[in-house]
Backbone as JSON Lines, residues from 0, in Angstrom:
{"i":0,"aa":"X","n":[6.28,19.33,21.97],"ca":[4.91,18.92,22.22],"c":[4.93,17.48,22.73]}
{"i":1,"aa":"X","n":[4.04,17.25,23.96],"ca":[3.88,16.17,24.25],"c":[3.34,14.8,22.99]}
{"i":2,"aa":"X","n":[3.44,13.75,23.71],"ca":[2.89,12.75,22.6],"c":[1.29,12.58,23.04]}
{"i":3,"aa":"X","n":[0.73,13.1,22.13],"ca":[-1.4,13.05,22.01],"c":[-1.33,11.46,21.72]}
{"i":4,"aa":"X","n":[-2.62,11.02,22.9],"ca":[-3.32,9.93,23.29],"c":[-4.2,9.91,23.02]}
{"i":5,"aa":"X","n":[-4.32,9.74,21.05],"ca":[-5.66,9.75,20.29],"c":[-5.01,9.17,18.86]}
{"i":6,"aa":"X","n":[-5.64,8.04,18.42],"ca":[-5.66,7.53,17.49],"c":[-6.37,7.87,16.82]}
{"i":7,"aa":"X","n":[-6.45,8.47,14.9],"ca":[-7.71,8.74,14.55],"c":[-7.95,7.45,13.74]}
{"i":8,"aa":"X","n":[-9.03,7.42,13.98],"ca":[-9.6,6.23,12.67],"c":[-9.64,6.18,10.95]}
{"i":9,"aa":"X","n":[-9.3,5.7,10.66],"ca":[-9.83,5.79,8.61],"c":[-8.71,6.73,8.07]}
{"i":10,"aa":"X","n":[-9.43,7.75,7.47],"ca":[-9.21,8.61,6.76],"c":[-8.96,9.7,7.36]}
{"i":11,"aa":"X","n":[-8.64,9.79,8.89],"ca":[-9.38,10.84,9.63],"c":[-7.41,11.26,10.08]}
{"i":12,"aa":"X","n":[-7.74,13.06,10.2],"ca":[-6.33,13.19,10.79],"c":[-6.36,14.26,12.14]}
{"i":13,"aa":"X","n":[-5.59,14.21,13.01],"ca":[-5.65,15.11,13.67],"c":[-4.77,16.07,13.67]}
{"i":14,"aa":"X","n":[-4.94,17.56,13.65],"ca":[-4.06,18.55,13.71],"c":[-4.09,19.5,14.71]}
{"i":15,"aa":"X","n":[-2.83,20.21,15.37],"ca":[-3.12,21.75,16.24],"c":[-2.73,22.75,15.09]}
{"i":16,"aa":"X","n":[-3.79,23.41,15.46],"ca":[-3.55,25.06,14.66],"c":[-2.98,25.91,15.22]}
{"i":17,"aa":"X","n":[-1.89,26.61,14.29],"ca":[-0.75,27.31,14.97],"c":[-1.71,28.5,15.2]}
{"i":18,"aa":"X","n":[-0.75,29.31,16.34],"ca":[-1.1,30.35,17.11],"c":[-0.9,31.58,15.66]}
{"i":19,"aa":"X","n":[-1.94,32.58,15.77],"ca":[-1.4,33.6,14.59],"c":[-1.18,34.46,16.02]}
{"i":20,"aa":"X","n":[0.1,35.71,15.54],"ca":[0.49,36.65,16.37],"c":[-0.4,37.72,16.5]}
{"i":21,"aa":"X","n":[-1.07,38.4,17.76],"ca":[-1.6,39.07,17.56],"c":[-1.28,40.67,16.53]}
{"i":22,"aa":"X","n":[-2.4,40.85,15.86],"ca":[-1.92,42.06,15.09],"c":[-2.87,43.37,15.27]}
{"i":23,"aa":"X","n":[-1.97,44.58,15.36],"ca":[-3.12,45.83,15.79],"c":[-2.92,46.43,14.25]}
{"i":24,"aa":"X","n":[-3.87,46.87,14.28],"ca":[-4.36,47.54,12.91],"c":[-5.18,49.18,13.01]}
{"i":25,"aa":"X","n":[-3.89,50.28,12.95],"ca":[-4.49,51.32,13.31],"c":[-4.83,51.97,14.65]}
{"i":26,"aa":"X","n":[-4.04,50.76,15.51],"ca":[-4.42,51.18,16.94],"c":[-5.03,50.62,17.52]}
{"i":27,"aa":"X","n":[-5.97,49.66,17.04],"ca":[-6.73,49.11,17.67],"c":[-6.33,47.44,18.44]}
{"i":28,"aa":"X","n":[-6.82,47.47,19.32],"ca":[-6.44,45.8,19.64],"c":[-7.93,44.8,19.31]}
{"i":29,"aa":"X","n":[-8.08,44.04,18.45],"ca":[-8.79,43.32,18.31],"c":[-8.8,41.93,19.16]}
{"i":30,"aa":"X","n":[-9.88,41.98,19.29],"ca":[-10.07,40.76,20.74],"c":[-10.43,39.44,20.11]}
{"i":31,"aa":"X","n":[-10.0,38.51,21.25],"ca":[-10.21,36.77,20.68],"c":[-11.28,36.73,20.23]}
{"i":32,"aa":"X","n":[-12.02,36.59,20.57],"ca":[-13.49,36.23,20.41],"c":[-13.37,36.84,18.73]}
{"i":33,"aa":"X","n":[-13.24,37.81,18.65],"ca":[-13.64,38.46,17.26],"c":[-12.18,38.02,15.92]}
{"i":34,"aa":"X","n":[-11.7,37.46,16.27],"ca":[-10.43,36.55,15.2],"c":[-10.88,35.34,14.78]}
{"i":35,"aa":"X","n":[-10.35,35.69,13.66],"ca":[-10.39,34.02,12.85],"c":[-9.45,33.2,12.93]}
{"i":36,"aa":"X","n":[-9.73,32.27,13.2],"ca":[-9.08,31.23,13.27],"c":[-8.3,31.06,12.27]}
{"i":37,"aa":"X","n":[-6.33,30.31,12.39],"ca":[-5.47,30.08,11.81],"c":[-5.86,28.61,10.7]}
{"i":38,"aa":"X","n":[-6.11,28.8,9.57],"ca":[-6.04,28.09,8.86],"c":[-4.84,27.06,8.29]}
{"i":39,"aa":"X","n":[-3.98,27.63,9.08],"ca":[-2.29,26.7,9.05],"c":[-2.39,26.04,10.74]}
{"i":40,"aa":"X","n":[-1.97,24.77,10.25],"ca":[-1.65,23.34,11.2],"c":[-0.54,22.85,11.23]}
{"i":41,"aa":"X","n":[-0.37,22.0,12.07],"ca":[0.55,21.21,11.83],"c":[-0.25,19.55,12.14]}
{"i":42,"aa":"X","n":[0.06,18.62,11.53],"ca":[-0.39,17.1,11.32],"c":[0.25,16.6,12.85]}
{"i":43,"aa":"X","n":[-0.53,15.96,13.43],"ca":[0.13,15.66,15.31],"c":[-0.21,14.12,14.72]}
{"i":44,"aa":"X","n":[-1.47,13.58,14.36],"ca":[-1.43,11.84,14.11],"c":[-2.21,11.84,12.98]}
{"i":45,"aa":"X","n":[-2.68,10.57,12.52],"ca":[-3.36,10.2,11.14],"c":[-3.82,8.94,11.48]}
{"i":46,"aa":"X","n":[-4.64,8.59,10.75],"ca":[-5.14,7.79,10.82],"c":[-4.56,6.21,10.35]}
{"i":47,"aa":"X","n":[-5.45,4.79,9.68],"ca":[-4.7,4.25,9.16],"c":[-5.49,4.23,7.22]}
{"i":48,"aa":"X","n":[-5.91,5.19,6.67],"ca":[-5.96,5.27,5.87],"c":[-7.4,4.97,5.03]}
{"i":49,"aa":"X","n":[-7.78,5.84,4.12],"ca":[-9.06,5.1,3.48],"c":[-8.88,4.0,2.48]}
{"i":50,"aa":"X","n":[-10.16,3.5,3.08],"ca":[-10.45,2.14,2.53],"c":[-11.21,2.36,0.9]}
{"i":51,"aa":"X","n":[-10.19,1.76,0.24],"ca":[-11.11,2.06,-1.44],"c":[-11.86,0.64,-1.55]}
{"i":52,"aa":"X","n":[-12.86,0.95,-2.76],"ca":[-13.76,0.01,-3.1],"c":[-13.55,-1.27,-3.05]}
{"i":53,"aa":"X","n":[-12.0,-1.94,-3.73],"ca":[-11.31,-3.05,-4.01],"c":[-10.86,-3.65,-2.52]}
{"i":54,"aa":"X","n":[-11.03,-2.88,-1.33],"ca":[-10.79,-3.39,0.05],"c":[-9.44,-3.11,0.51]}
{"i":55,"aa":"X","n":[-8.28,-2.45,-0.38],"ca":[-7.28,-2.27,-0.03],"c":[-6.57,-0.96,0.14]}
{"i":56,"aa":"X","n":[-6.09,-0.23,1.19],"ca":[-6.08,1.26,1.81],"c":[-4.91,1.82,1.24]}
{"i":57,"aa":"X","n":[-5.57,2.91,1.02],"ca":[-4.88,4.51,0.71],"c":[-3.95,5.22,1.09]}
{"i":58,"aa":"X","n":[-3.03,4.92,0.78],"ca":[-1.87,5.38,1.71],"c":[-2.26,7.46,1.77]}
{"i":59,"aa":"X","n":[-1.93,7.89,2.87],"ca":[-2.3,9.37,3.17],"c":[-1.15,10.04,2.38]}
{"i":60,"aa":"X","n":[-1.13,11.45,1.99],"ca":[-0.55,12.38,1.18],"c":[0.39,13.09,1.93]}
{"i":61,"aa":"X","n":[-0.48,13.09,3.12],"ca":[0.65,13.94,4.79],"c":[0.72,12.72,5.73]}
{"i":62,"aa":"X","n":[1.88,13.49,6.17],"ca":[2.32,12.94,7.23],"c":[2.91,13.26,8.45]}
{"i":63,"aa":"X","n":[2.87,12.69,9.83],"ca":[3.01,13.51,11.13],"c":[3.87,14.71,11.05]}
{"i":64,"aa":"X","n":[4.23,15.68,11.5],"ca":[5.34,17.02,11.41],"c":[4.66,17.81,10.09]}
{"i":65,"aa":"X","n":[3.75,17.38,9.15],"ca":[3.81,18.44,8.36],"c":[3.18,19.39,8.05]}
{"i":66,"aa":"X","n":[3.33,20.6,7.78],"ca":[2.57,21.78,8.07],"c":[1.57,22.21,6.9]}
{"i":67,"aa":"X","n":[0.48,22.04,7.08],"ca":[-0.99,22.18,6.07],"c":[-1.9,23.6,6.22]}
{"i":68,"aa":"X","n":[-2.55,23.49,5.25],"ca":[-3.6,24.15,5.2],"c":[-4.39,23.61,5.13]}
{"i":69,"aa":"X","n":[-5.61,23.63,6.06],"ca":[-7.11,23.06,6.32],"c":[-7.99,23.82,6.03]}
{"i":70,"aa":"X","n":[-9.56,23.64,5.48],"ca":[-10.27,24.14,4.65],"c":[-11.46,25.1,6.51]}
{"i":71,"aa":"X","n":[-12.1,25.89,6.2],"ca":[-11.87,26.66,7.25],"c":[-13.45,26.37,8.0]}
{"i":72,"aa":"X","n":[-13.98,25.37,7.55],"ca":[-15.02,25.41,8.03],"c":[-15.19,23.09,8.57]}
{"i":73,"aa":"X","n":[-14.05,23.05,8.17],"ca":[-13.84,21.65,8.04],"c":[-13.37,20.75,9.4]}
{"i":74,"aa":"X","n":[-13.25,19.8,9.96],"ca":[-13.08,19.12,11.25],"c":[-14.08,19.6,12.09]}
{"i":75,"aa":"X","n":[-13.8,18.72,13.33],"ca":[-14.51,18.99,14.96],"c":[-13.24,19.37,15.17]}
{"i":76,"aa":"X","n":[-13.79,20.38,16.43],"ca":[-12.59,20.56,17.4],"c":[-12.66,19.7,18.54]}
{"i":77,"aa":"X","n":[-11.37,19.24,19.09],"ca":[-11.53,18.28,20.26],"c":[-10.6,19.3,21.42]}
{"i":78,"aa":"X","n":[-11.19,19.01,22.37],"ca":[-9.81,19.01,23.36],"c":[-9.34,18.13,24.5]}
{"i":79,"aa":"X","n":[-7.99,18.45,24.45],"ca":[-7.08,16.98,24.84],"c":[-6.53,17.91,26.24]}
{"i":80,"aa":"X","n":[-6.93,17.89,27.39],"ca":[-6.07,18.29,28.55],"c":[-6.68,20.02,28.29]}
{"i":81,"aa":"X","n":[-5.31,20.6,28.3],"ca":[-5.75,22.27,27.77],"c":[-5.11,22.44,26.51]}
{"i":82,"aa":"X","n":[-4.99,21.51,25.67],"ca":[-4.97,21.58,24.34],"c":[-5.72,21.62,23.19]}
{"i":83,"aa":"X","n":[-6.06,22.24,22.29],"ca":[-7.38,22.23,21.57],"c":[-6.51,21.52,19.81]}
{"i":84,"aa":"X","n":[-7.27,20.49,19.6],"ca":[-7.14,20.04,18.35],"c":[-8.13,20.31,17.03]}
{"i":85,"aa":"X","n":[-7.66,19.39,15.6],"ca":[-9.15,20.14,15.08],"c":[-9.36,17.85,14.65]}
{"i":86,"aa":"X","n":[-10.22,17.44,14.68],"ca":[-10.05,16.22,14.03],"c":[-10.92,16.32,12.3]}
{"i":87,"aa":"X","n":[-10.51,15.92,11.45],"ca":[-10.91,16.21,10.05],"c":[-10.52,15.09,9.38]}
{"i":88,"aa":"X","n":[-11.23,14.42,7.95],"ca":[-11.07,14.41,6.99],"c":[-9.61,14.72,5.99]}
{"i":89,"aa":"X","n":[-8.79,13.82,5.96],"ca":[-7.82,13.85,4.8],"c":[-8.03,15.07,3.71]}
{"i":90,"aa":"X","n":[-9.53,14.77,2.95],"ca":[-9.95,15.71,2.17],"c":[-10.08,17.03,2.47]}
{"i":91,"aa":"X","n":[-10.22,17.34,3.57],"ca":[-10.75,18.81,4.35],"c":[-9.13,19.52,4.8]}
{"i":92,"aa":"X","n":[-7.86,18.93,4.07],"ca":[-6.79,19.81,3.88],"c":[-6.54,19.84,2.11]}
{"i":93,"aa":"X","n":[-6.3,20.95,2.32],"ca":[-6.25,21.8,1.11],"c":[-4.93,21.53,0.19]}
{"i":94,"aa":"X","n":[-3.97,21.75,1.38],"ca":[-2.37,21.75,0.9],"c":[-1.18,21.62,1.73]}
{"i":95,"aa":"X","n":[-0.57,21.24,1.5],"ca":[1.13,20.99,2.18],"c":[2.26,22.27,2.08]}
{"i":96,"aa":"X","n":[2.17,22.8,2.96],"ca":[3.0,24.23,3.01],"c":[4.7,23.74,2.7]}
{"i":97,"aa":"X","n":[5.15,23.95,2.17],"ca":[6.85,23.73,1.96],"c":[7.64,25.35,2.35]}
């Protein structure tokens, strides 16, 4: 993957959502439009961290390369070229896939 020409601000991270493989079920081919979206990412940048009350920042939990789960109704989507990102909230991932 190229290097993305987007800094996020704060607390804020940006991720691409991996491709799910298409799957037929019974024969049928189910079309884009009608799929849900991959709730697994991968972390592309981050931000520089939230700011707590005392004025001094939060170091983040993830970090670039790592592969998450994001909450499914959570971020904007941006797009970068013909790339589609999601930008979100630190909080609006769920978990760190190992």
């Amino acid at each position: 993957m190229a290097k993305v020409k987007i800094q996020p601000l704060g607390d804020r991270v940006l991720v691409k959502q991996t491709e799910e493989k298409e799957q037929v079920k019974g024969g049928i081919i189910i079309p884009d439009a009608a799929k849900e979206k991959s709730q697994e990412a991968e972390v592309v940048a981050i931000g520089s961290g939230r700011l707590a009350d005392n004025g001094t920042r939060v170091p983040f939990e993830v970090k670039v390369g790592d592969k998450v789960l994001i909450s499914k109704y959570g971020g904007t989507e941006v797009s970068l070229g013909d790339e589609k990102f999601v930008l979100l909230r630190e909080d609006d991932i769920v978990a760190i896939l190992k």
